[in-house]
GULO-172260 format. One line per field, with one value per atom (N, C-alpha, C, O, CB): residue number from 1; residue in three letters; x, y, z. Coordinates in Angstrom, 1 decimal, always signed. Last residue first. Glycine has a CB too. Layout:
N
resi c(NUM | ...)
resn c(ALA | ...)
east c(X | ...)
north c(Y | ...)
up c(Z | ...)
END
This chain:
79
resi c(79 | 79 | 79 | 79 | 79 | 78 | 78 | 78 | 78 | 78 | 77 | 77 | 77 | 77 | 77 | 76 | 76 | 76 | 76 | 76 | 75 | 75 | 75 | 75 | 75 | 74 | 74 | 74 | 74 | 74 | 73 | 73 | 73 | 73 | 73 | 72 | 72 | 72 | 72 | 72 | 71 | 71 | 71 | 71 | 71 | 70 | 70 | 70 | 70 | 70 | 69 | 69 | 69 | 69 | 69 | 68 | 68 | 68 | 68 | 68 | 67 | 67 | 67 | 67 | 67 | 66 | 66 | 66 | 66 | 66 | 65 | 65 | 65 | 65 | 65 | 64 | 64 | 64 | 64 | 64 | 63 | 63 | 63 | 63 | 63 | 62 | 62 | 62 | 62 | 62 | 61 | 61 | 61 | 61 | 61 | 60 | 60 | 60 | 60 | 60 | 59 | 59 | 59 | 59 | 59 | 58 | 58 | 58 | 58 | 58 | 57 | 57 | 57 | 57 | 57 | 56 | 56 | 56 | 56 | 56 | 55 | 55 | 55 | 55 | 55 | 54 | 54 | 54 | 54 | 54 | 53 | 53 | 53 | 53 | 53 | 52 | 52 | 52 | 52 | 52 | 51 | 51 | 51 | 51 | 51 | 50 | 50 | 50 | 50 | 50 | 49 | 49 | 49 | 49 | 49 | 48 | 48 | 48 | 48 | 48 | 47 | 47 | 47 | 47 | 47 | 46 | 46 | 46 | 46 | 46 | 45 | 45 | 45 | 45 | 45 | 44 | 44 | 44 | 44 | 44 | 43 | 43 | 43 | 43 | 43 | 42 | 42 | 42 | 42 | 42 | 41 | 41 | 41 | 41 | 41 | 40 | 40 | 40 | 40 | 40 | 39 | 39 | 39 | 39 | 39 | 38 | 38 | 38 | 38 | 38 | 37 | 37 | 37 | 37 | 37 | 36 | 36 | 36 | 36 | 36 | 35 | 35 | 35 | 35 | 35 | 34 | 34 | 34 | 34 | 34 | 33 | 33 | 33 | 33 | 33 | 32 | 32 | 32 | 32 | 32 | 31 | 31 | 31 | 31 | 31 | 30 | 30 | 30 | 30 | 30 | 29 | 29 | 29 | 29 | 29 | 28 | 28 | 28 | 28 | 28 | 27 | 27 | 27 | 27 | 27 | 26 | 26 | 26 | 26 | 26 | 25 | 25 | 25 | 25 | 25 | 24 | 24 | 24 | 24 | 24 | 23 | 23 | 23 | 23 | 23 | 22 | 22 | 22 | 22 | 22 | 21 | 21 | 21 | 21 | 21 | 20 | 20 | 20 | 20 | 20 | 19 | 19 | 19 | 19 | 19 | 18 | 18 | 18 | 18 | 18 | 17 | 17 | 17 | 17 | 17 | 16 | 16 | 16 | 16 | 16 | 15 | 15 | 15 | 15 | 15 | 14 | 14 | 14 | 14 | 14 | 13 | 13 | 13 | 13 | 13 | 12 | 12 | 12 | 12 | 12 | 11 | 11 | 11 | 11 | 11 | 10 | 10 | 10 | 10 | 10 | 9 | 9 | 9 | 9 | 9 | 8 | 8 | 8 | 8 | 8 | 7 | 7 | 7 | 7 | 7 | 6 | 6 | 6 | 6 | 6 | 5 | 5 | 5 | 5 | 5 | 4 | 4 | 4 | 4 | 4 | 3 | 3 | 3 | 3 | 3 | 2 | 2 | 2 | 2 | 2 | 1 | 1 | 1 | 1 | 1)
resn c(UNK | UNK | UNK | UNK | UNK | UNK | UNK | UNK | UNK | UNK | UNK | UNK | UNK | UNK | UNK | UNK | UNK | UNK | UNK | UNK | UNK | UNK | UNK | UNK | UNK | UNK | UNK | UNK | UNK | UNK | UNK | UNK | UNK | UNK | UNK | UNK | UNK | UNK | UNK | UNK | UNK | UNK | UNK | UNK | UNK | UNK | UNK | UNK | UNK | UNK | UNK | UNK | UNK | UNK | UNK | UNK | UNK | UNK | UNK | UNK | UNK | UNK | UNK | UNK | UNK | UNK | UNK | UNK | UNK | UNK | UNK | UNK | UNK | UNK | UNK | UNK | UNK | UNK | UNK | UNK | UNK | UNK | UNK | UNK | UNK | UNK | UNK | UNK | UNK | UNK | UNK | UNK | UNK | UNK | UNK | UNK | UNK | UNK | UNK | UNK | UNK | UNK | UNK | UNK | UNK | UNK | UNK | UNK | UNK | UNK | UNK | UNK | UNK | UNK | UNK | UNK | UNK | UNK | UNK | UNK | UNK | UNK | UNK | UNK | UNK | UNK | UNK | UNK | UNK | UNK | UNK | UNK | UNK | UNK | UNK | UNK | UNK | UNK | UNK | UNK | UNK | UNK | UNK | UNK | UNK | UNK | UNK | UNK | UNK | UNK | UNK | UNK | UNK | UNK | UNK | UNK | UNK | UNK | UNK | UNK | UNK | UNK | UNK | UNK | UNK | UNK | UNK | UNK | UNK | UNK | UNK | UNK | UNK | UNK | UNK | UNK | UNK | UNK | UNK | UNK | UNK | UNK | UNK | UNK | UNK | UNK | UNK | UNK | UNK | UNK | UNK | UNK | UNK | UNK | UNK | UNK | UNK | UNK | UNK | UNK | UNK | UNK | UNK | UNK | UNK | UNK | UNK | UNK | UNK | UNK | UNK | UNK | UNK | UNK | UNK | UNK | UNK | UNK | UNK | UNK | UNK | UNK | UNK | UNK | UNK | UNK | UNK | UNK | UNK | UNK | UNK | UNK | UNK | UNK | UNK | UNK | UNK | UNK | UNK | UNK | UNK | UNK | UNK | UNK | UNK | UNK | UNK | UNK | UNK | UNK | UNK | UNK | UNK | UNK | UNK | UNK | UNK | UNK | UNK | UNK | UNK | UNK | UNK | UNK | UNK | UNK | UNK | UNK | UNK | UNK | UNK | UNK | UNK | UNK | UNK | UNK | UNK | UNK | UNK | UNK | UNK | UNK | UNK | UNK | UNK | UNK | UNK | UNK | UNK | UNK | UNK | UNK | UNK | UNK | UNK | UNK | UNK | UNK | UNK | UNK | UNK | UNK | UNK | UNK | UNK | UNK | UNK | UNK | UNK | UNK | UNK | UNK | UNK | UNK | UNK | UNK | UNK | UNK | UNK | UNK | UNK | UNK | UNK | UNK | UNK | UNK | UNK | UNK | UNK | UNK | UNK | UNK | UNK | UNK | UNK | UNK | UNK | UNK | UNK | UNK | UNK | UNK | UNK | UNK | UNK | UNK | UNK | UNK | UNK | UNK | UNK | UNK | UNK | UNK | UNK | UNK | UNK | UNK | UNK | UNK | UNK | UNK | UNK | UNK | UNK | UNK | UNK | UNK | UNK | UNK | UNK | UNK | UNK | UNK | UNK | UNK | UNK | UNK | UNK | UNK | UNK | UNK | UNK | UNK | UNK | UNK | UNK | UNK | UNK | UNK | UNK | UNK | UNK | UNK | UNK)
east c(-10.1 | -8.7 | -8.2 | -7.1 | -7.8 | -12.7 | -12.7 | -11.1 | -10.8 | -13.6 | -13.1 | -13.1 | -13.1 | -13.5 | -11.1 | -13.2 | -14.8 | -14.9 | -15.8 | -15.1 | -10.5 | -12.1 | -12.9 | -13.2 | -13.1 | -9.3 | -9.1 | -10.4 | -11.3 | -8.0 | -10.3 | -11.1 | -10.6 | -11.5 | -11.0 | -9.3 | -10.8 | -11.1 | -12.1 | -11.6 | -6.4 | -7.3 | -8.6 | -9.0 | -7.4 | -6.7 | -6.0 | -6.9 | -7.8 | -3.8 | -7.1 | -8.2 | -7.5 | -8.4 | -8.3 | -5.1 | -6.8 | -7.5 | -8.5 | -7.5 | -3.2 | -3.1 | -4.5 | -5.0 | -2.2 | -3.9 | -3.4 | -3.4 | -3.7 | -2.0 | -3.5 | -5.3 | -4.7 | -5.6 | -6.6 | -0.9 | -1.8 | -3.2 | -3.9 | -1.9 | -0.1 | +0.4 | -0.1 | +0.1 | +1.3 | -1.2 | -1.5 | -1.3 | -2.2 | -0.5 | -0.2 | -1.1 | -1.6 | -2.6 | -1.1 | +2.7 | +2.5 | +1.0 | +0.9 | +3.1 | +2.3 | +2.8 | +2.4 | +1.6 | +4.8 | +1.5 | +0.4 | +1.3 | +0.7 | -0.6 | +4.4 | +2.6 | +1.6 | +0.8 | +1.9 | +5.8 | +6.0 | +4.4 | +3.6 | +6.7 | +4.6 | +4.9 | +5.0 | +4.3 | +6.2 | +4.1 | +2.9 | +3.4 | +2.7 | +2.2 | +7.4 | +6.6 | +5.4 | +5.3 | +6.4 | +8.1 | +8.5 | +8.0 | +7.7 | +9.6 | +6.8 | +5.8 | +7.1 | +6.8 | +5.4 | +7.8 | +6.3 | +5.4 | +4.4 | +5.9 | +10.9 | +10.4 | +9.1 | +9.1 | +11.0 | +12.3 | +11.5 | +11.2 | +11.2 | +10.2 | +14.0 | +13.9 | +13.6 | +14.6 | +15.1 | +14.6 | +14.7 | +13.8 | +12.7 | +15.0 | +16.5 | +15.3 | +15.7 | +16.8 | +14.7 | +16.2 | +16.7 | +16.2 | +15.0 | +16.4 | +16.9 | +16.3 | +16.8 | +17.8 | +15.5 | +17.2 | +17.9 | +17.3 | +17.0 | +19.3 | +16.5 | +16.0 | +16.7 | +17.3 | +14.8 | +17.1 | +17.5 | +17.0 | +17.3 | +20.0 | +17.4 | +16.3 | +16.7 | +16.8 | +14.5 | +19.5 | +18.6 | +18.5 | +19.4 | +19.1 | +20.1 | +20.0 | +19.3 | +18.2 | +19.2 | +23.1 | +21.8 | +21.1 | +21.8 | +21.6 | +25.8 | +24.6 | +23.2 | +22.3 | +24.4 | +26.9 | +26.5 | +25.5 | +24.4 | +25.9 | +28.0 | +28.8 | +28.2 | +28.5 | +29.3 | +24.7 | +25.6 | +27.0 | +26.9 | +24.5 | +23.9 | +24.0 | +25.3 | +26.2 | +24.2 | +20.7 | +22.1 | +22.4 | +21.7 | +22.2 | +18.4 | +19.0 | +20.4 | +21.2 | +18.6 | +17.0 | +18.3 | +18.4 | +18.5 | +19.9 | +14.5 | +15.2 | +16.0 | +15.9 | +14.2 | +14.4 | +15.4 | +15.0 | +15.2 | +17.3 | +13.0 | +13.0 | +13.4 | +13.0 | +11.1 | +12.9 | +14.0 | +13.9 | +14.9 | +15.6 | +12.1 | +12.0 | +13.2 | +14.3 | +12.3 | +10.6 | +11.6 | +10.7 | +9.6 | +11.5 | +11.0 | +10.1 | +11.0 | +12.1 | +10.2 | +9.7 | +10.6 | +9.5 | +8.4 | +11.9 | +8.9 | +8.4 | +9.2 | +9.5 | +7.6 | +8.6 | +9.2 | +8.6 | +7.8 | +9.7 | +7.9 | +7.7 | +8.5 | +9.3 | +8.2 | +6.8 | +6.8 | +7.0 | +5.9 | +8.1 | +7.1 | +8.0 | +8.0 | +9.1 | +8.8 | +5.7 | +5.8 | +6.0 | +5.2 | +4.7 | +6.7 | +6.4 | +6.6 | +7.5 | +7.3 | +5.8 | +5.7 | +5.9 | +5.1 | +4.1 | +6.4 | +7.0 | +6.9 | +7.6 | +6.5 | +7.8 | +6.6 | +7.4 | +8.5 | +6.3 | +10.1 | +9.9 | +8.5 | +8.4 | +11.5 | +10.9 | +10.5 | +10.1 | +8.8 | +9.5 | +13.6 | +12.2 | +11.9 | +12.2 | +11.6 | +16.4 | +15.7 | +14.1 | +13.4 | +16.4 | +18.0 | +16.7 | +16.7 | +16.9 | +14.7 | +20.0 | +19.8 | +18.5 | +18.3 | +21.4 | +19.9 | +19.7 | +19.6 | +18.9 | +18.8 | +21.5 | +20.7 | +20.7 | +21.5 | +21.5 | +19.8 | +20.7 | +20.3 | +19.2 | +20.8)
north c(+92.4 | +92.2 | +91.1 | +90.7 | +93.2 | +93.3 | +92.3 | +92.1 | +91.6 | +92.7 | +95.0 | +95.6 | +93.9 | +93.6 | +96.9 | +94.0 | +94.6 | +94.8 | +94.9 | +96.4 | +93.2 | +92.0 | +92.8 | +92.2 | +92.3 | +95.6 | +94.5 | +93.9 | +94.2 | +93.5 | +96.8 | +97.0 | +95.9 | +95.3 | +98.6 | +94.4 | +94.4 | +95.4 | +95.2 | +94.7 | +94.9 | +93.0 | +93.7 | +93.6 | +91.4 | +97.4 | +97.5 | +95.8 | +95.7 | +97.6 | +97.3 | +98.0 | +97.5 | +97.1 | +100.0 | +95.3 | +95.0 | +95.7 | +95.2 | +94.8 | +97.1 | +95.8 | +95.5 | +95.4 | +94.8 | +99.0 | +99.5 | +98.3 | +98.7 | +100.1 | +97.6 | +98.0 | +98.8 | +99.1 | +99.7 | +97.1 | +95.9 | +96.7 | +96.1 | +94.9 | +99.8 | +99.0 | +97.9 | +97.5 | +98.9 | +100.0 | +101.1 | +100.4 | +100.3 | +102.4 | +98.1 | +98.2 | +99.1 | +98.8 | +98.5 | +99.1 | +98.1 | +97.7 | +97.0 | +97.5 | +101.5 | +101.3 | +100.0 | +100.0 | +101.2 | +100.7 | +101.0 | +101.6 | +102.0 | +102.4 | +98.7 | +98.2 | +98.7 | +98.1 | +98.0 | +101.4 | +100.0 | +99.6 | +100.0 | +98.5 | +102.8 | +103.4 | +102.3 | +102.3 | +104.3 | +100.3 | +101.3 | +101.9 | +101.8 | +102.4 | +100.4 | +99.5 | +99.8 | +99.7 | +99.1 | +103.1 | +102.5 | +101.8 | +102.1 | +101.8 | +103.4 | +104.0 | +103.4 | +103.4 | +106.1 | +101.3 | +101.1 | +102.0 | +101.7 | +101.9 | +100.9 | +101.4 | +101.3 | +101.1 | +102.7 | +97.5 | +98.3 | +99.2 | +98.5 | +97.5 | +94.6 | +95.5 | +96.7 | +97.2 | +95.8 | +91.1 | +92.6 | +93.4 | +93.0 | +93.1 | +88.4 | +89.0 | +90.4 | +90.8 | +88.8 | +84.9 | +86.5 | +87.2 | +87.2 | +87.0 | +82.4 | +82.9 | +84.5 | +85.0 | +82.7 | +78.8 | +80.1 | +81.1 | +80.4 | +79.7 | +77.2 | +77.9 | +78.6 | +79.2 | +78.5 | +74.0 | +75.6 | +76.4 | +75.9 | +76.0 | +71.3 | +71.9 | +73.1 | +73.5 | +71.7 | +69.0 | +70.3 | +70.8 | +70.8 | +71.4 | +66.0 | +66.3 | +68.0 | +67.9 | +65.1 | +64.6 | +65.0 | +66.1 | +67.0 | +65.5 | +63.6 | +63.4 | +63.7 | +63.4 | +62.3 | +65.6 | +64.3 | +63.5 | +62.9 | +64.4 | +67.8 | +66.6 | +65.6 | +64.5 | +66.8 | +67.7 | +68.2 | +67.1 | +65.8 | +68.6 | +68.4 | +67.0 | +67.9 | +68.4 | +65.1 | +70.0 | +70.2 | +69.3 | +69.1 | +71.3 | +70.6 | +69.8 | +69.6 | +69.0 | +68.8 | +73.6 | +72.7 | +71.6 | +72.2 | +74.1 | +75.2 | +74.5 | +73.6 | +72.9 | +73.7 | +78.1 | +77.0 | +76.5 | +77.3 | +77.2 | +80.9 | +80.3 | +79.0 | +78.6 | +80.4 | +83.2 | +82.3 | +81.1 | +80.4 | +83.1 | +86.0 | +85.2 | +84.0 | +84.2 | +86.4 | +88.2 | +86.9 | +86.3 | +86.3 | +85.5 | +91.5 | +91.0 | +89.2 | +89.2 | +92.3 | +93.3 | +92.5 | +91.7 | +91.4 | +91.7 | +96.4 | +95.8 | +94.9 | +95.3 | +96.4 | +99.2 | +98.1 | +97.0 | +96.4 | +97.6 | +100.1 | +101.0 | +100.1 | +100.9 | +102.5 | +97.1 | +98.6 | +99.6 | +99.8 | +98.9 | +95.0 | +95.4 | +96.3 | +96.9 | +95.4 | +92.6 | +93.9 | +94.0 | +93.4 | +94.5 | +90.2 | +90.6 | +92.1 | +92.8 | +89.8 | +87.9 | +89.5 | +89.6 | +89.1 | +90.3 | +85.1 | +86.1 | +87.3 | +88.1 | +86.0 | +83.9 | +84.7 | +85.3 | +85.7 | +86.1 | +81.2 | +83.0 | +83.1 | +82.4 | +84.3 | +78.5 | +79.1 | +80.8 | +80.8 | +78.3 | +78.8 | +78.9 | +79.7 | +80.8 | +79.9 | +78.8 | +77.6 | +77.9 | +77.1 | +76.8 | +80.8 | +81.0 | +79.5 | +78.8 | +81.9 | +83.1 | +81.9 | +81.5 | +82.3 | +81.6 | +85.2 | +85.0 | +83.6 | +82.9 | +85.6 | +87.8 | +86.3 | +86.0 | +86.6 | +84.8 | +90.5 | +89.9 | +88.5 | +88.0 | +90.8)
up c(-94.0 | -94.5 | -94.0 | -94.3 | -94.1 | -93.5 | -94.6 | -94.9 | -96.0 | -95.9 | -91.6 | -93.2 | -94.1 | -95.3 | -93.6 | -89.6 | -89.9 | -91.6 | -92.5 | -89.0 | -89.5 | -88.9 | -90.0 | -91.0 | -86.7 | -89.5 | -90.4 | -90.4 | -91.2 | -89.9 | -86.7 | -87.9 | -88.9 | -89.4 | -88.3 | -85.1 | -85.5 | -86.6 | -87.3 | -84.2 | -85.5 | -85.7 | -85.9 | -87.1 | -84.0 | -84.4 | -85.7 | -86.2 | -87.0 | -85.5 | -81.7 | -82.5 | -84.0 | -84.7 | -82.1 | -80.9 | -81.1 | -81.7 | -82.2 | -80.0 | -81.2 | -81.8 | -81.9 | -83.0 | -80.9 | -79.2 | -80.4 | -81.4 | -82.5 | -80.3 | -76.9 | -77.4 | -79.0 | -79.8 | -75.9 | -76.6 | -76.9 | -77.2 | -78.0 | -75.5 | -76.4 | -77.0 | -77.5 | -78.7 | -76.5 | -73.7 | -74.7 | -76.1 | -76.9 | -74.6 | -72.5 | -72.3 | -73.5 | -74.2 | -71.1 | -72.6 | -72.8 | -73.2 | -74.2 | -72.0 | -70.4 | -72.4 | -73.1 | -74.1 | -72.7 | -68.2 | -68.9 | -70.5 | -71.5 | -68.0 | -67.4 | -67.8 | -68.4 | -69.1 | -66.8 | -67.3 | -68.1 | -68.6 | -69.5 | -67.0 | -65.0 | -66.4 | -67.3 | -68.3 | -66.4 | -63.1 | -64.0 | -64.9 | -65.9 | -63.2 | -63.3 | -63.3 | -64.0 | -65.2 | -62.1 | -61.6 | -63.4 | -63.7 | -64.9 | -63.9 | -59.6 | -60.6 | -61.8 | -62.9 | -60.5 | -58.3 | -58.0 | -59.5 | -60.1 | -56.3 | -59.3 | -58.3 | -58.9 | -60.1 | -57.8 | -60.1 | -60.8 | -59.3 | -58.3 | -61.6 | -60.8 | -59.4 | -59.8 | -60.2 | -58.3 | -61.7 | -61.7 | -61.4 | -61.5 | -62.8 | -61.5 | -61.4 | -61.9 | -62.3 | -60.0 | -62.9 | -63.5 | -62.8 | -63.0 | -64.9 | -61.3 | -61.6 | -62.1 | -61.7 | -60.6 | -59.7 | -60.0 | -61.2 | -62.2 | -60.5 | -56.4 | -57.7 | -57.9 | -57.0 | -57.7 | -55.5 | -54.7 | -56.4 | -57.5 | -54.0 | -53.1 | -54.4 | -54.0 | -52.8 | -54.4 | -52.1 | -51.8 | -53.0 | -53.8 | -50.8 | -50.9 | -52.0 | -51.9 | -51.5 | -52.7 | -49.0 | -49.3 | -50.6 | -51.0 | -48.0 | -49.2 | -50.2 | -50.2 | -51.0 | -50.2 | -47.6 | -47.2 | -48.2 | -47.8 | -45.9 | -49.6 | -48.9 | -48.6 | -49.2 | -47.7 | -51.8 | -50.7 | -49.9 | -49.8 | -49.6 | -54.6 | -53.8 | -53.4 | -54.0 | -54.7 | -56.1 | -55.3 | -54.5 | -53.6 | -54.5 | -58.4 | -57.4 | -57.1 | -57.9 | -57.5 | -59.8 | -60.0 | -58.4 | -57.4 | -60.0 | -61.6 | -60.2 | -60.7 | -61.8 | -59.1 | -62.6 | -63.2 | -61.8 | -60.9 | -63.8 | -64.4 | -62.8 | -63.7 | -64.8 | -61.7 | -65.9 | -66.3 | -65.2 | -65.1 | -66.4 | -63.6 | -65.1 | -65.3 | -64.7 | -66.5 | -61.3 | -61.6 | -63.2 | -63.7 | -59.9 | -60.4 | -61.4 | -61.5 | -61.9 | -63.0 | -57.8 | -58.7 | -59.1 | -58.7 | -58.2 | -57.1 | -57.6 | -58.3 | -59.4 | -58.1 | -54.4 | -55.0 | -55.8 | -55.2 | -54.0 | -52.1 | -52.8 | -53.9 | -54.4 | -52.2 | -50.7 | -50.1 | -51.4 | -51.9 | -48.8 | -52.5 | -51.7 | -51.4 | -51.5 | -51.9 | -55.0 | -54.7 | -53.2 | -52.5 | -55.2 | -57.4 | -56.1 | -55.7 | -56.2 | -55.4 | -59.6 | -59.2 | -57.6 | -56.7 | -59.8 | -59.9 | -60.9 | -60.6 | -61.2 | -62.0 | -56.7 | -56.8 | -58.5 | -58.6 | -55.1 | -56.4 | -56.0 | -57.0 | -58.0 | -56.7 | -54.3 | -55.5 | -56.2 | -56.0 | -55.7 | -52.1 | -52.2 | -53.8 | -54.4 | -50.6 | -52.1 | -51.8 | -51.6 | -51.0 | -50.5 | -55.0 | -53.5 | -53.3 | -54.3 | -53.8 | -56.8 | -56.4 | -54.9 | -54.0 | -56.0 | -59.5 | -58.3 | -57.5 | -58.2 | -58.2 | -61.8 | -61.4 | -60.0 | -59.2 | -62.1 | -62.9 | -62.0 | -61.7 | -61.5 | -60.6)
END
């Protein structure tokens, strides 16, 4: 969902049982009727409950030591 904020947003933020996630963070300067000028961020976010999140992260996680064992034996074998 995109989002608009006058405060830059946190890439993780966690929310009682809640975990957004912001990407794509754009500041844009905004010239108002009176010319004044306001800084307002626009951003992708998305809204994970606490255990989708950990479910995410530890695949991902699994996923990366799968990569490093595979580089190091390569490493060891000489590939």
């Amino acid at each position: 969902m995109k989002v608009q904020s006058t405060v830059r947003p946190d890439n993780i933020k966690i929310l009682g049982n809640k975990v957004l996630i912001a990407s794509n963070i754009v500041e844009i300067e905004k010239v108002e009727e009176n010319d004044d000028i306001q800084i307002i961020f626009e951003y992708d976010e998305v809204v994970f409950t606490k255990d989708e999140y950990i479910r995410m992260i530890s695949i991902k996680n699994s996923e990366t030591e799968e990569v490093i064992d595979q580089i190091l034996l390569n490493d060891l074998m000489g590939v």
